[in-house]
Backbone as a chain_set.jsonl record, in Angstrom:
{"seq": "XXXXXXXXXXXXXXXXXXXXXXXXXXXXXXXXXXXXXXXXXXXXXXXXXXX", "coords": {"N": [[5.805, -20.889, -5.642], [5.784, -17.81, -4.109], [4.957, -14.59, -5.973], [7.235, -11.662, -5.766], [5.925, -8.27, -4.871], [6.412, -4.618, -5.462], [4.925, -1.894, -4.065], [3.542, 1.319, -5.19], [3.008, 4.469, -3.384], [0.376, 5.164, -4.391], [-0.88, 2.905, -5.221], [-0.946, 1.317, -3.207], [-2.428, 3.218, -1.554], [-5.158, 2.345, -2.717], [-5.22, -0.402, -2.503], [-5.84, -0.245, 0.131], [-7.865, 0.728, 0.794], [-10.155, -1.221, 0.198], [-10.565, -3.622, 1.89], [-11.161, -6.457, 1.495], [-9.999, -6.99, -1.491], [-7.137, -6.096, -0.655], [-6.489, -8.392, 1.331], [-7.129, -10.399, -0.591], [-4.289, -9.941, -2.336], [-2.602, -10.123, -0.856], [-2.592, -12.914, -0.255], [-1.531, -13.59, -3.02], [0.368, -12.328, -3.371], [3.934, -11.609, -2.169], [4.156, -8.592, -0.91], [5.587, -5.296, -0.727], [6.871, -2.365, 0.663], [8.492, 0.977, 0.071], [10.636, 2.835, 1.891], [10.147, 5.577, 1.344], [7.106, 5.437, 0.483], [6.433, 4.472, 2.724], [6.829, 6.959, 4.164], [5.33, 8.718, 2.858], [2.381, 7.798, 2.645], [1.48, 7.487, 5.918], [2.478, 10.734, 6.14], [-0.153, 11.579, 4.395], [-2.16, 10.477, 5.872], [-1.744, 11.224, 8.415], [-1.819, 14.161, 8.016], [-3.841, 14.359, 5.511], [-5.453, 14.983, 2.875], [-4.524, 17.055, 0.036], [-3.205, 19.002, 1.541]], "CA": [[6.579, -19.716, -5.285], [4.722, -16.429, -4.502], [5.51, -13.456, -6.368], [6.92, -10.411, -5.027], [5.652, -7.033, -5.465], [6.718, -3.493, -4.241], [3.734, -0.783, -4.355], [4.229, 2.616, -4.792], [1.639, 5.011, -2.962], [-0.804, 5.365, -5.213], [-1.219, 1.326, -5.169], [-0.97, 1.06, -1.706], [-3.83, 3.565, -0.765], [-6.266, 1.59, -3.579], [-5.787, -1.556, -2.078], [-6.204, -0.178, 1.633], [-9.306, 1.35, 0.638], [-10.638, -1.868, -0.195], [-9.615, -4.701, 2.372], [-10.677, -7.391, 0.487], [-8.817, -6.951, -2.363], [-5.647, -6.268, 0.42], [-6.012, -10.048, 1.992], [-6.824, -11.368, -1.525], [-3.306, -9.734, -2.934], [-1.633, -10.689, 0.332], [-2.28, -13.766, -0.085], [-0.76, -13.911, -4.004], [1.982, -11.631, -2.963], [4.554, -10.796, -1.15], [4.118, -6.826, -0.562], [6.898, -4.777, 0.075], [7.078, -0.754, 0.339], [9.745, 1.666, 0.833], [10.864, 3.685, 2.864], [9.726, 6.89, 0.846], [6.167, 5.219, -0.022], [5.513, 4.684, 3.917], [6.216, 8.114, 4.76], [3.703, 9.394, 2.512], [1.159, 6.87, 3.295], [1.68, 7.711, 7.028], [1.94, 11.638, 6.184], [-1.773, 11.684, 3.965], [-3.199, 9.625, 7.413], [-1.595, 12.041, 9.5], [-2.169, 15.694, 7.648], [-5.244, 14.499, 5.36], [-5.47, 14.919, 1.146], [-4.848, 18.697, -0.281], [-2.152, 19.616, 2.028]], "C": [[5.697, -18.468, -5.366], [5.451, -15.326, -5.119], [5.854, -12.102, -5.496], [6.957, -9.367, -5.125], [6.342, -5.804, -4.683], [5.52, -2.092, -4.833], [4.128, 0.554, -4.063], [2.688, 3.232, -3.479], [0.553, 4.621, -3.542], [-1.516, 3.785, -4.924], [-1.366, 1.19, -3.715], [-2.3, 1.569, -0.931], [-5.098, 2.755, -1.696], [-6.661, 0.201, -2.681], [-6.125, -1.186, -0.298], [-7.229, -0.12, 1.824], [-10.413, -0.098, 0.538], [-10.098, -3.648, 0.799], [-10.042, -6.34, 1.708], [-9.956, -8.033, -0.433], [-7.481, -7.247, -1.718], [-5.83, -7.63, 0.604], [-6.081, -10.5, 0.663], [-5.045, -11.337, -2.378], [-2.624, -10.27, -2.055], [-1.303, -12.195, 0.272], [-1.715, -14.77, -1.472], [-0.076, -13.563, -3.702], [2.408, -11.452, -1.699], [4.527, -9.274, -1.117], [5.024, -5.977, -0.331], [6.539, -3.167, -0.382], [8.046, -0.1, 0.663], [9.382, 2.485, 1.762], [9.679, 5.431, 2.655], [7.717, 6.521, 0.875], [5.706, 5.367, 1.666], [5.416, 5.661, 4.688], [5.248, 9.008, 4.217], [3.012, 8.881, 2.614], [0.782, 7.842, 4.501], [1.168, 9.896, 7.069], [0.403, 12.119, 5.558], [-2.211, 11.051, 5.21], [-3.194, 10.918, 8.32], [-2.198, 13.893, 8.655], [-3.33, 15.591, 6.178], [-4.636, 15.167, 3.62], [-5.37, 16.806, 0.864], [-3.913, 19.437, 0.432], [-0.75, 19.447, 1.949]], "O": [[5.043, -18.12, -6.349], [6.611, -15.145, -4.752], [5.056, -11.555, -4.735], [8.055, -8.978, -5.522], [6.757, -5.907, -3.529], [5.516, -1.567, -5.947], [4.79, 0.952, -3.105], [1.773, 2.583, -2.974], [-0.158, 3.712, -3.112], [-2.637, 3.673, -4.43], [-2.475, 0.762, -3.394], [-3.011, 0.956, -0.134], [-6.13, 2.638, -1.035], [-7.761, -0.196, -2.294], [-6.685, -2.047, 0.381], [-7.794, -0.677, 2.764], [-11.576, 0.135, 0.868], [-9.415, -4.547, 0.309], [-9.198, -7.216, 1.516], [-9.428, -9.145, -0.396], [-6.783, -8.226, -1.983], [-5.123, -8.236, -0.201], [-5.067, -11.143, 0.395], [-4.574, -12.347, -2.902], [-1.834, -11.099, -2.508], [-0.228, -12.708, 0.583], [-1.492, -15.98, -1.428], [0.765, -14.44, -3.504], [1.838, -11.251, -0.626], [5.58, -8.976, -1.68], [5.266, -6.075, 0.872], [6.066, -2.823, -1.466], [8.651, -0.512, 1.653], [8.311, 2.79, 2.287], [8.907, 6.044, 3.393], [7.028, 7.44, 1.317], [4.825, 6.166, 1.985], [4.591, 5.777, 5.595], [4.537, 9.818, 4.813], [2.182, 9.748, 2.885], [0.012, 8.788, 4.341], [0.188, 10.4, 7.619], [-0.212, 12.982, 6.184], [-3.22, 11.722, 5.427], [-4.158, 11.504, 8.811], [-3.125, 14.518, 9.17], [-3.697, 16.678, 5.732], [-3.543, 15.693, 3.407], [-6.074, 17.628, 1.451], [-3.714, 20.58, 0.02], [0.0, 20.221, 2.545]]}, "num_chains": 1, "name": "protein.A"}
């Protein structure tokens, strides 16, 4: 049975940064984010750290 996780931001940009890590967790976990976590993801991509 795989475990399943839910990442806030903070966790989410660590393992992006690093895609290794991402496929190795992917492939212990299940992943899940909200709603709130993928619009700040999405807004730091789109308008950039400091703003």
């Amino acid at each position: 049975m795989v475990e399943e996780v839910l990442l806030d931001t903070d966790a989410l940009i660590e393992l992006h940064r690093d895609e290794g890590r991402l496929r190795a967790a992917h492939l212990i976990y299940d992943i899940y984010i909200s709603v709130v976590t993928l619009y700040e993801y999405l807004f730091g991509l789109v308008y950039g750290e400091g703003t």
